[in-house]
Every structure is written in C-alpha cells, then in structure tokens.
C-alpha positions in Angstrom: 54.8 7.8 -40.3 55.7 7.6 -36.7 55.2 3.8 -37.2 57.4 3.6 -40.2 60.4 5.3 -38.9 59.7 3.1 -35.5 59.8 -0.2 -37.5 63.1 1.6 -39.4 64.8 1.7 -36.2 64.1 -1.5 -34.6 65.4 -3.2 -38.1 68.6 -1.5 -37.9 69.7 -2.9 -34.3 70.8 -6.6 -33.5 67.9 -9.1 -32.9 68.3 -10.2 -29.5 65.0 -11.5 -27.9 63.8 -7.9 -26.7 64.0 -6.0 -29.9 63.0 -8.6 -32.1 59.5 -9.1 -29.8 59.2 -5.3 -30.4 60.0 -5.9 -34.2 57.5 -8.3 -34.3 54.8 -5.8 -32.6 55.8 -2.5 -34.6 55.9 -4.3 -37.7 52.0 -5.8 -37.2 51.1 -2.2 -35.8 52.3 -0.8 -38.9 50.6 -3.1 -41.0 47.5 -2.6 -39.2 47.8 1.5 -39.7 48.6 0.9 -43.4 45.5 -1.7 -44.1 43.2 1.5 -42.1 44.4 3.9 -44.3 43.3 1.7 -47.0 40.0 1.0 -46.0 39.6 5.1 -45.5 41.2 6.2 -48.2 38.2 3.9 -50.3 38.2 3.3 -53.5 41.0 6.4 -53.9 41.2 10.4 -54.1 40.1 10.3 -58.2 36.7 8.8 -57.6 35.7 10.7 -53.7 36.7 13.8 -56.3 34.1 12.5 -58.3 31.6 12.2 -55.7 32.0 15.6 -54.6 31.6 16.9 -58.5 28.3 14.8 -58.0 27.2 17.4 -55.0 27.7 14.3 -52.8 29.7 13.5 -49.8 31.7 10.4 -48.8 30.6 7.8 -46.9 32.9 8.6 -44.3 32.0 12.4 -44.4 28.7 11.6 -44.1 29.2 9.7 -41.3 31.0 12.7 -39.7 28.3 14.8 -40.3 25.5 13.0 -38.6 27.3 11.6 -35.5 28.7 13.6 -32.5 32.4 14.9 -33.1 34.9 11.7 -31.9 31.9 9.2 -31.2 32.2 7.0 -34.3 33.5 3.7 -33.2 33.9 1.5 -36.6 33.0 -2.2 -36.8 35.2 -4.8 -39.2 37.3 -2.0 -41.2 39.8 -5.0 -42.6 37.3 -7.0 -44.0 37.4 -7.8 -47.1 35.1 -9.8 -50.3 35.9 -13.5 -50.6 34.7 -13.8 -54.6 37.6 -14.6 -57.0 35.9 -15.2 -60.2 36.1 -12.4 -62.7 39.4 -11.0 -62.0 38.1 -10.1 -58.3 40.8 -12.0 -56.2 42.5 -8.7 -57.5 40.1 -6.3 -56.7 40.0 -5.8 -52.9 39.5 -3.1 -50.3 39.7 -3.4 -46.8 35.7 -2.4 -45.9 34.5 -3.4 -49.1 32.6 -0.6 -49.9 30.6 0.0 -46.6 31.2 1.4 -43.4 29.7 0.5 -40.4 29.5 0.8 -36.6 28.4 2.8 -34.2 28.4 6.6 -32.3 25.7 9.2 -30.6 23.6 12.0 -32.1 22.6 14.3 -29.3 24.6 12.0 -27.2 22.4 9.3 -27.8 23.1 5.9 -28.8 22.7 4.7 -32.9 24.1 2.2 -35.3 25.1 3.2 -38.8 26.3 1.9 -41.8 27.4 4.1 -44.8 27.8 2.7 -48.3 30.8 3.9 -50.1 30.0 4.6 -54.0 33.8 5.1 -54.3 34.4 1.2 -53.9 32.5 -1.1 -56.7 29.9 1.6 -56.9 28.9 0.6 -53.6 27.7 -2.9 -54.7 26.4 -5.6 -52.0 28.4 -8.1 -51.9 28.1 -11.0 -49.3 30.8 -9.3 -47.4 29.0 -6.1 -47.4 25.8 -7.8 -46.3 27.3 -9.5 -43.2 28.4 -6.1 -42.1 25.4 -4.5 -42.0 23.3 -7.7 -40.5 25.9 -7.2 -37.9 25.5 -3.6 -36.2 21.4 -4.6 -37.1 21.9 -7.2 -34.4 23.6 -5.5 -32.4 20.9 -2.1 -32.7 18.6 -4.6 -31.8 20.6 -6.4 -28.5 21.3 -3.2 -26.7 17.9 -1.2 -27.9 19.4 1.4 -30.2 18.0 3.1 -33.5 19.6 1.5 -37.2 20.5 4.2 -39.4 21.3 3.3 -42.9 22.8 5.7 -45.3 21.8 4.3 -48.8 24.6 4.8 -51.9 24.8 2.0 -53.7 24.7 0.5 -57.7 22.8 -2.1 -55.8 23.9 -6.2 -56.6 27.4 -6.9 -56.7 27.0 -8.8 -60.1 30.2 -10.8 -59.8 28.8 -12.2 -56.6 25.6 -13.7 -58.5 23.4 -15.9 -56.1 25.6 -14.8 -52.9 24.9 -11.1 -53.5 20.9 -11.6 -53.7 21.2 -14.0 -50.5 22.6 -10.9 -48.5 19.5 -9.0 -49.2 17.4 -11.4 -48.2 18.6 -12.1 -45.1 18.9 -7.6 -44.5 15.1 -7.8 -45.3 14.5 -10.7 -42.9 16.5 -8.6 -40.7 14.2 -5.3 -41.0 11.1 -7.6 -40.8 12.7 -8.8 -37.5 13.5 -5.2 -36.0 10.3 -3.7 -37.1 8.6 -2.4 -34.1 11.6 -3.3 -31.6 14.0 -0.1 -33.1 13.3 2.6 -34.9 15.1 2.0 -38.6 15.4 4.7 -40.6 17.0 5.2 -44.2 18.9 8.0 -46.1 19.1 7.9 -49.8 21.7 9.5 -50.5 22.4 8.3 -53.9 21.0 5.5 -56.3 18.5 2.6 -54.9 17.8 0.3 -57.5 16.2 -3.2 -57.8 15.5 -5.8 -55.0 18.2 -2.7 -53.1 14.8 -1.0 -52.5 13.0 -2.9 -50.4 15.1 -2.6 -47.2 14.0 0.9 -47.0 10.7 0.7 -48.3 10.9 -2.1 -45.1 12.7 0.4 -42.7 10.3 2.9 -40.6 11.1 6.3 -42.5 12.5 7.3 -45.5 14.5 10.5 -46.7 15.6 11.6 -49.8 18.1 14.1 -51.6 17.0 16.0 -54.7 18.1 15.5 -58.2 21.3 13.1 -56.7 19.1 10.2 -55.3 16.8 7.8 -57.0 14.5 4.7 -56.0 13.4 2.2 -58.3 13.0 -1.5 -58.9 13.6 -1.1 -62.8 15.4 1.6 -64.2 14.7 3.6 -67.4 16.9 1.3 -69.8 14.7 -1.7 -68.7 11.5 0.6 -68.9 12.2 1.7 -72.3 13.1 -2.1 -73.5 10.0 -3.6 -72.0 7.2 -0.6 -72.7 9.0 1.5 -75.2 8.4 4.4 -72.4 11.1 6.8 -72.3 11.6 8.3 -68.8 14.8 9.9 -66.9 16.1 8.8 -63.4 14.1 11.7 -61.7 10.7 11.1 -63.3 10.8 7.8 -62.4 12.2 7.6 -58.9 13.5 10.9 -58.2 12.9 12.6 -54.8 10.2 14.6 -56.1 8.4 11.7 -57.3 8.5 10.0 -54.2 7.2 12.3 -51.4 4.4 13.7 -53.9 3.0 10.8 -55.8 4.0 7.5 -53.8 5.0 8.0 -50.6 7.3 6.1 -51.0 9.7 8.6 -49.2 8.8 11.3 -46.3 10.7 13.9 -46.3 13.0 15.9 -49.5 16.1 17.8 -49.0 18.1 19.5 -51.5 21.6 18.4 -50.6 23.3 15.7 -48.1 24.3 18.5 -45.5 20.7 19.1 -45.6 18.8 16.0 -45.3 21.8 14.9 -42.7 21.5 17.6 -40.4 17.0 17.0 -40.8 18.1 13.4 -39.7 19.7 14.9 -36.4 16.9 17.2 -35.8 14.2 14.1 -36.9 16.0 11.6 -34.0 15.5 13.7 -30.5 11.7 12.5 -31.2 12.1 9.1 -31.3 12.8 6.4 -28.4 16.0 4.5 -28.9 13.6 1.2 -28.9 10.2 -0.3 -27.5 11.6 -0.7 -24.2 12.8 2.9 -23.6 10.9 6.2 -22.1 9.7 8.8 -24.5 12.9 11.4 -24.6 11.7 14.7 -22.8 13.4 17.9 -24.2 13.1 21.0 -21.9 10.4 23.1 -22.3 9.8 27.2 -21.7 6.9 27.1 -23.2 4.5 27.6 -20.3 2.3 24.4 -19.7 -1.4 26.5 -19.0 -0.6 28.7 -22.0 -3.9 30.2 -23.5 -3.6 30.9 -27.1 -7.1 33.5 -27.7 -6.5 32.7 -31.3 -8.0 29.6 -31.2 -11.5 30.5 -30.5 -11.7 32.3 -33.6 -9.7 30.1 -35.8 -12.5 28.4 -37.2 -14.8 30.3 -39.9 -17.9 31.2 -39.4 -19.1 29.4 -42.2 -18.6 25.1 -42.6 -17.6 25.6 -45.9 -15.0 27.9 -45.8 -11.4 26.4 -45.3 -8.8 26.9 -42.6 -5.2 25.9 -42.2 -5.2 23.0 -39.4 -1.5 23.2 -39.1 -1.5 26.6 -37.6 -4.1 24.9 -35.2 -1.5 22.1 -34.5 1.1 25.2 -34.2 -0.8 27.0 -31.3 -1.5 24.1 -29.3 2.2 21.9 -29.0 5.5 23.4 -27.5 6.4 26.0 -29.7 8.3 25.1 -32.9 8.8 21.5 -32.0 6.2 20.3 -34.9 8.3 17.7 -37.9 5.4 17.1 -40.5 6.2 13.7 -41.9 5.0 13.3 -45.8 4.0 16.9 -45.9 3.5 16.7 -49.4 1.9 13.4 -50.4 -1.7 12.8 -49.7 -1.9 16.2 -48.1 -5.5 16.5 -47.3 -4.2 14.4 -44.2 -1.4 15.3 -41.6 1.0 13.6 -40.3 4.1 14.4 -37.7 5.7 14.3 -34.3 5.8 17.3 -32.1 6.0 17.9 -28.2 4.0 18.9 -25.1 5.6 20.4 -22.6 8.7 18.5 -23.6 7.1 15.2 -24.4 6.9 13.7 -27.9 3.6 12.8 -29.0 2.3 11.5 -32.4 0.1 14.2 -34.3 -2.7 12.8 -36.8 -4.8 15.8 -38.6 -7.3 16.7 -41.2 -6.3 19.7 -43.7 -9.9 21.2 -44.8 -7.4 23.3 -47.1 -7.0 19.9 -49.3 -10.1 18.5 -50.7 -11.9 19.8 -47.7 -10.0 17.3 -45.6 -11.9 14.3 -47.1 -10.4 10.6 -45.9 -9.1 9.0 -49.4 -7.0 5.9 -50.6 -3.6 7.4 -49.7 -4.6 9.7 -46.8 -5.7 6.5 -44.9 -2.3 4.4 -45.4 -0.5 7.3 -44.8 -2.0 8.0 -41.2 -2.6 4.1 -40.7 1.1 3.6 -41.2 2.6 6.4 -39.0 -0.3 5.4 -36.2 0.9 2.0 -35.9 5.0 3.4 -35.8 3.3 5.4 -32.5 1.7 2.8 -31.3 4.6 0.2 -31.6 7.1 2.7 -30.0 4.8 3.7 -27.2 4.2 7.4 -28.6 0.9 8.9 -27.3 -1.5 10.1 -30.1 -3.0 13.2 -30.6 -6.0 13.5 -33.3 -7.6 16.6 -34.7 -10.5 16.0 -36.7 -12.3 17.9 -39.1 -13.5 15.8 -41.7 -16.6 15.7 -44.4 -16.6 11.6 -45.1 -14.2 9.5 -47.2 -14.3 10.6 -50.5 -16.5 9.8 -53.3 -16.7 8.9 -56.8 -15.8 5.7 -59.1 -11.9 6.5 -59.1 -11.7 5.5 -55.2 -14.2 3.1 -55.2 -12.8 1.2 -58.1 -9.5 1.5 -56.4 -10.2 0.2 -53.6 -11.5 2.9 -50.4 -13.1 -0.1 -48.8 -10.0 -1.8 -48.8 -7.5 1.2 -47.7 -9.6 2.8 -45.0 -10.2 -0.2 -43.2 -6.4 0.3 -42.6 -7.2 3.9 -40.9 -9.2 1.9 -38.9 -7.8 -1.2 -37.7 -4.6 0.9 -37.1 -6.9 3.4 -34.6 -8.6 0.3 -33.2 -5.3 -1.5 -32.2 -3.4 1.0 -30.8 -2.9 0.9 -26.9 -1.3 4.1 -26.6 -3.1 7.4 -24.9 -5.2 8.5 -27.5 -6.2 11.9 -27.3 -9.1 13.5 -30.0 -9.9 16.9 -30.4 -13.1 17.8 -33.0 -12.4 21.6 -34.4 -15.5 21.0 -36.4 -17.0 18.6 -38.7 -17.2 14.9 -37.7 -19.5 13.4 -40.3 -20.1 9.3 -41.0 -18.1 6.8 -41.6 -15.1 9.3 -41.0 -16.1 10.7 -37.3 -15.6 6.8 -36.7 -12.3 6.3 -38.2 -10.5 9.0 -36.7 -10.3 7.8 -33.3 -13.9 8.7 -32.0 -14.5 6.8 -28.5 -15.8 3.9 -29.9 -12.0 3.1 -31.0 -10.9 3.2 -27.3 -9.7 7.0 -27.5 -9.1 7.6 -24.0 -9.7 11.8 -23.9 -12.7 13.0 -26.6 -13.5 16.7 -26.4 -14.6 19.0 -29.1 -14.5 22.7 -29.5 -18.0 24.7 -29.5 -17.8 24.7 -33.6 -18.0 20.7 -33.8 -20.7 19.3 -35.9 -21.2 16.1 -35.4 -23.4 13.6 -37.5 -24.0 11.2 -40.2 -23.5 13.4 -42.8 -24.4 17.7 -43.5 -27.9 18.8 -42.7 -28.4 19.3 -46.7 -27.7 15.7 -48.0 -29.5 14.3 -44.8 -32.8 16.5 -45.6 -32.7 15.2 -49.0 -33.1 11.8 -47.7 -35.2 11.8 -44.5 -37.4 14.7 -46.0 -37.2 13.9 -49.5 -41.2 15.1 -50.6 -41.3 17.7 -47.5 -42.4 21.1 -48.7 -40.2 22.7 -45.9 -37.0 21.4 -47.3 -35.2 24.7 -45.6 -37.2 24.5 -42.2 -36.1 21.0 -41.7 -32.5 21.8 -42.7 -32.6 24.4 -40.2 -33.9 21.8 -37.0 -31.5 19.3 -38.2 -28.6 21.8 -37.8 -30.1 23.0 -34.5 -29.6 19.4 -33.6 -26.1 18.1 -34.9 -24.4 20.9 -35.6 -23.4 21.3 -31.9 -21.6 18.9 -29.8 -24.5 18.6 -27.3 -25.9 15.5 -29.1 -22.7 13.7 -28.8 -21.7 14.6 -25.5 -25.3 14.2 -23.6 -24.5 10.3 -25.1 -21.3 10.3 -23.7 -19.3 10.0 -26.5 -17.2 13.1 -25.7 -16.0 13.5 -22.8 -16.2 17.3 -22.6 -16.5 20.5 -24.4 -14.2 23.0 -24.1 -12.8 26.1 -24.8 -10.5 26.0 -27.6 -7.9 28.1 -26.0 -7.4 25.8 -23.4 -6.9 22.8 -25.5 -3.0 22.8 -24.9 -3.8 22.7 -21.2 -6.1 20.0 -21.5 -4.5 18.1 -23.2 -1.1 18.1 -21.5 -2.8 17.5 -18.6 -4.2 14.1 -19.4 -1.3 13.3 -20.9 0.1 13.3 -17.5 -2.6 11.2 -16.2 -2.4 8.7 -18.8 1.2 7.6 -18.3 0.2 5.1 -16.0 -2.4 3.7 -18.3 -2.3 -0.5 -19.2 -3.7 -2.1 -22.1 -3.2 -4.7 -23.7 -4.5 -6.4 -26.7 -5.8 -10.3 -26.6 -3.0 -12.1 -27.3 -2.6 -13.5 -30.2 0.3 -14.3 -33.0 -0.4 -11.4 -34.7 -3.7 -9.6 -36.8 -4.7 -9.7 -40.3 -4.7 -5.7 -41.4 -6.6 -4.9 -44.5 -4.2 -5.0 -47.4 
C-alpha cells in the first residue's frame, strides 16, 4: 500500500530528471512487492482453505513452524515455469509451486524446500526441480542439513520428458550428498511414483497419519493391473510404512506434530561430516549409579525384559529418540546422549521374538549404523541375543543375504564402538553385534552375560548326544559359558562390570576415544551385501 500511494504521488508531479529516476525506482519496487505477494499468496485463498479442511498446513506455514521466528531467508520467489504447451503460457505463479531457501532450528543452520499443493497440486516441474537442486548445493557447500517437506501430485504432466529429467538429477543429487549432510524428508501429503525415491534416497523419513501417502503405483493402477482393490492408506499410508516396510521411521498424527518431532529429531544430528557432534547441557550427573540395573535382568534366561528401560537408565535422562520403533521391533534403534553428547544406540528387545536377529531387524540396524558411522556418531551396542532366527520363511528369503548387512555395516564402521552384553551372546549373533572381533573398541559385559555358541540344551544335544547324563552335562556346560569368565580370560571383553556403573563406564571412554584414528584401506568404495 505504502508503495502504491508512493508511486501515486511521484506520477502526479512534473518529470524532471530527479522524480522521474524515483518514478522509475518506486514503480520497479512496487512491481517487485506485487510479484511477492503473488508468489505467497500461492495458488489463492480458495484452495490454502482447502488444505486446511484437509487437516494440512501451507507450505509457507509449514515452513514457519519448523524454522526459528524471522530466520527464513527465501531463494528464487519470482521464478516461474517456462512450458507453454497446453494452455500453460497462461498458467503461472511466481514460485511455482515450491518454496525454498534457507533459516535455523535451534539456531542452527538448514536448507528447506516446501512444496505447495495449492499451485499445480504441487507438481515438479523443471522449474521446481532447479530450485530444489539449488539450496541441495548450497546444503552441501557450506555443510548444512537438507530438509525437504514433501506435498506434491508428483510429475508435472504437461512438462513430459523435462519433468522426469528433474527427478533424476534430485536423486543424483541425494546420491551425491549421502554421507556429506544429513537429508531428511517430511511427508506431509501425497508421494507418488518415481516422486518416491528422493526420500526413500534421503537419510530419514517421517510421516503424517491418514493425510500422507507413499507409493510408486497407486490404487487405480493396482486395481487395473491385479484386480486388487486397496485404499490410499493400506497401500502407502503412514501406518503401513513404519510397521511393515520401513519405509518410514517415525508416525505423527498431524503436521504440528511431526514438525515440532523434526525440531526435537535435529539437535542430534551434526550439520555435516565435517562438523563436531552438538553437545547439549547436561545435569544429569556423569558417575550416576542407577541400583536398578543389577536386578534388571531375570533370574531366569528365558524370561523377557524390556531393554529400553535398560537404555533409559544408562543415557542422560530423557534424551533417548527411538528411530523405527515400530517396524522390526525385536531390534532397537535411536540417538540419545551422554553427558550431553550424541551417540548412536543399537539394541536387542528380548520382549520381541526373544530378541532374535531377522531379515528386517538386520537392515534396519545396518542402515542406521552406517548413518553413525558416516556422520562420525559414536556407537553404543547392547546385546542380548539368542541367534538369527530360524525356519524356511527367513532362509528362503534370504537371512544369509540381509545379515551379512548387520555385519559388514559393524565391520566398517570407524567410529568408537562401545558393547555392553546384559546377557545372552549366542553364535553367529554374539559376532554380528559388534563383539571385538569387529574392532569394537570398549567390550564389557554384566555378571548375567552368557556367552557361547548356542544354549547349554541344544549344545548337549549335539556334543552329548548318546550320554546318559544328558542333565549333568547341561549343568557343566552352563558352569562354563554361562558366565563371562570364558570370554574375558580370552580377552575378548575387556572387563566385567557392575551393571550400575555402566553409564560411568561408558562415558568415560567415550571421553578417551575422541582422539581415536581409523581409517579404512582406501579404496573407491565396498560391495555391501544386497
């Protein structure tokens, strides 16, 4: 307004040289604020409305939400599609249906880019695409996390081959920053098609209930091709993702929600591979002694314990963020902090399947382990575990295959690796989960480990198969391996200790180990079991 009414005044005097400099100037300024309030305004009042009858904010609310108040500095607002076939030429909004730049969340720096349903139903476009390749190379110049909040009908159609081009190069673009910034994505509405693999590329992925959906073919294609006749959520919903592929790690029931988790999920991350782990203040005492602990675990092997109030006694008080608690969840996964420090938590659940290592359980750790290890985020393993499970379904699947992963993730890692046994170690298993033969730099275990090839039952019936003092030799071969004597007179733990002091232990050496250097033989890059 203040514009308008300057440019108003200006017209009304003579045009000597002065004024009509400053007519020139007012007039562009006021062009400029008029474009802007385009480009915010999106694709108008009568379809944000709509988005907010959805349950769903704007892009640019969005956006409000998750950064800190007056930090939000936008990248190419004015920009605008270049395709004239179909009637498009008349078609245009400055932004194009995404907007992009960058601010702070907890006053540190990220790059964003929001799509904006409200536009073209939040279509790529090549426009679109060049926007968001645009604040990716710059996340990736200065060392900052890539945030992308995901709303989108997915190829601009009109667009044809130029559209699909633009997601190819964003993939090549997340292949690129793997491992150099942390990349995370917020579904925040639909994700269809080839749309879907820039998350499934990015590091972690959240979802909203019941408003956002991932697939590569929807249900009208499903039903034509199969005859199967599925909705939105079954098929891609939230639900469907953090239970039965983990596809996504984390659900939240509205975008205030799962915006507000993305704020609390970022303090634990490094802004890239170059930076130091960020260190919150800690009260909780460092030498704390939790008594609990030493009689946490039952007096019976076979009875079941929860190992995340284990993980809850020993790191800084509330600071654990389970990642995919509820797929594969006979295996934890999560960042949490010691005394202030972020560290990278990998866990057996005997509550699930007796904490048994299966198909998903393994690529779920072997995934978040090589994220820690990338990013420089010491690891902290707490192992209880029976074997890898059995039975024709996993084998037939492919167990071989998918715990090799586990493993070559454990065995590559650089980072401080830290390994606490709570109790059973058996097999193939007490290998896998960061033993010291992997490397693991601190290997203790708690009084109650047991430690062997497999339970004194099932090893009797093998070594002592025609014995007639089946229970007598049960009895010497838990005398032998179910203490961690037999492990540690080899050296393969480094102590045995009290589990109340595991905290204090383990802080400790993670204190020692930030000085340690290793590196891997160098080489282009592995070949991990897929």
């Amino acid at each position: 307004m203040l514009l308008s009414r300057t440019v108003k005044q200006i017209s009304n005097r003579p045009l000597t040289k002065t004024y009509r400099s400053y007519y020139a100037y007012y007039t562009t300024a006021a062009a400029v604020e008029n474009k802007r309030k385009e480009s915010i305004l999106g694709g108008g009042k009568a379809k944000q409305d709509a988005q907010h009858a959805k349950g769903k904010l704007t892009a640019r609310e969005r956006l409000g939400l998750l950064l800190d108040k007056g930090s939000f500095r936008e990248y190419d607002a004015f920009v605008e599609h270049s395709c004239t076939d179909f009637n498009m030429a008349l078609n245009k909004i400055p932004g194009d249906g995404i907007v992009t730049g960058h601010g702070t969340v907890h006053g540190r720096r990220v790059f964003v880019y929001s799509q904006d349903f409200t536009v073209l139903g939040g279509s790529l476009s090549r426009t679109n695409a060049n926007k968001i390749l645009k604040v990716m190379d710059q996340a990736m110049l200065v060392g900052a996390p890539i945030i992308g909040l995901q709303d989108s009908g997915g190829a601009r159609i009109q667009e044809g081959v130029d559209s699909l081009a633009g997601y190819a190069d964003i993939f090549q673009k997340n292949v690129l920053a793997s491992g150099v910034v942390p990349q995370i994505s917020l579904i925040l509405g639909p994700c269809a098609g080839g749309a879907v693999y820039s998350p499934a590329l990015t590091d972690f992925t959240f979802m909203v209930q019941d408003t956002s959906y991932m697939f590569v073919t929807g249900p009208d294609v499903v039903k034509a091709v199969t005859n199967e006749h599925v909705s939105q959520e079954v098929l891609g919903g939230a639900r469907t993702h953090t239970t039965k592929t983990g596809v996504a790690h984390r659900s939240f029931t509205n975008d205030i929600e799962a915006i507000q988790g993305m704020r609390n999920f970022l303090p634990y991350l490094p802004s890239s591979n170059r930076d130091r782990l960020p260190n919150q203040p800690c009260d909780d005492p460092i030498d704390r002694q939790d008594a609990a602990l030493d009689t946490i675990i039952p007096a019976s092997s076979n009875i079941a314990y929860d190992m995340k109030e284990v993980i809850g006694r020993i790191v800084d008080t509330h600071s654990y963020f389970e990642i995919s608690p509820n797929f594969a969840s006979n295996m934890l996964i999560g960042f949490a902090r010691l005394n202030g420090e972020s560290v990278g938590v990998v866990a057996n659940q005997p509550l699930v399947s007796s904490g048994a290592l299966d198909m998903d359980a393994s690529i779920k750790a072997a995934r978040f382990i090589r994220f820690c290890d990338a990013f420089n985020i010491p690891l902290v393993t707490l192992v209880d575990v029976p074997g890898f499970m059995p039975g024709t379904a996993q084998e037939h699947a492919g167990i071989i295959r998918h715990g090799a992963k586990l493993l070559y993730a454990y065995c590559e890692a650089t980072v401080p690796k830290l390994t606490v046994i709570t109790r059973k170690a058996y097999g193939g298993a007490y290998i896998v989960m960061s033993s010291k033969h992997l490397r693991g730099d601190y290997n203790v275990a708690w009084p109650s480990a047991e430690i062997a090839v497999m339970g004194a039952k099932g090893a009797v019936e093998i070594i002592f198969r025609n014995h007639p003092d089946k229970e007598g030799m049960r009895k010497e071969y838990k005398d032998k391996f179910t203490t961690p004597l037999f492990a540690a007179k080899r050296g393969y733990l480094d102590d045995i200790i009290n589990p109340r002091e595991t905290r204090a232990r383990l802080i400790e050496q993670l204190e020692l180990l930030k000085s340690k250097s290793l590196q891997n033989p160098w080489k282009k890059h592995g070949s991990i079991p897929l």
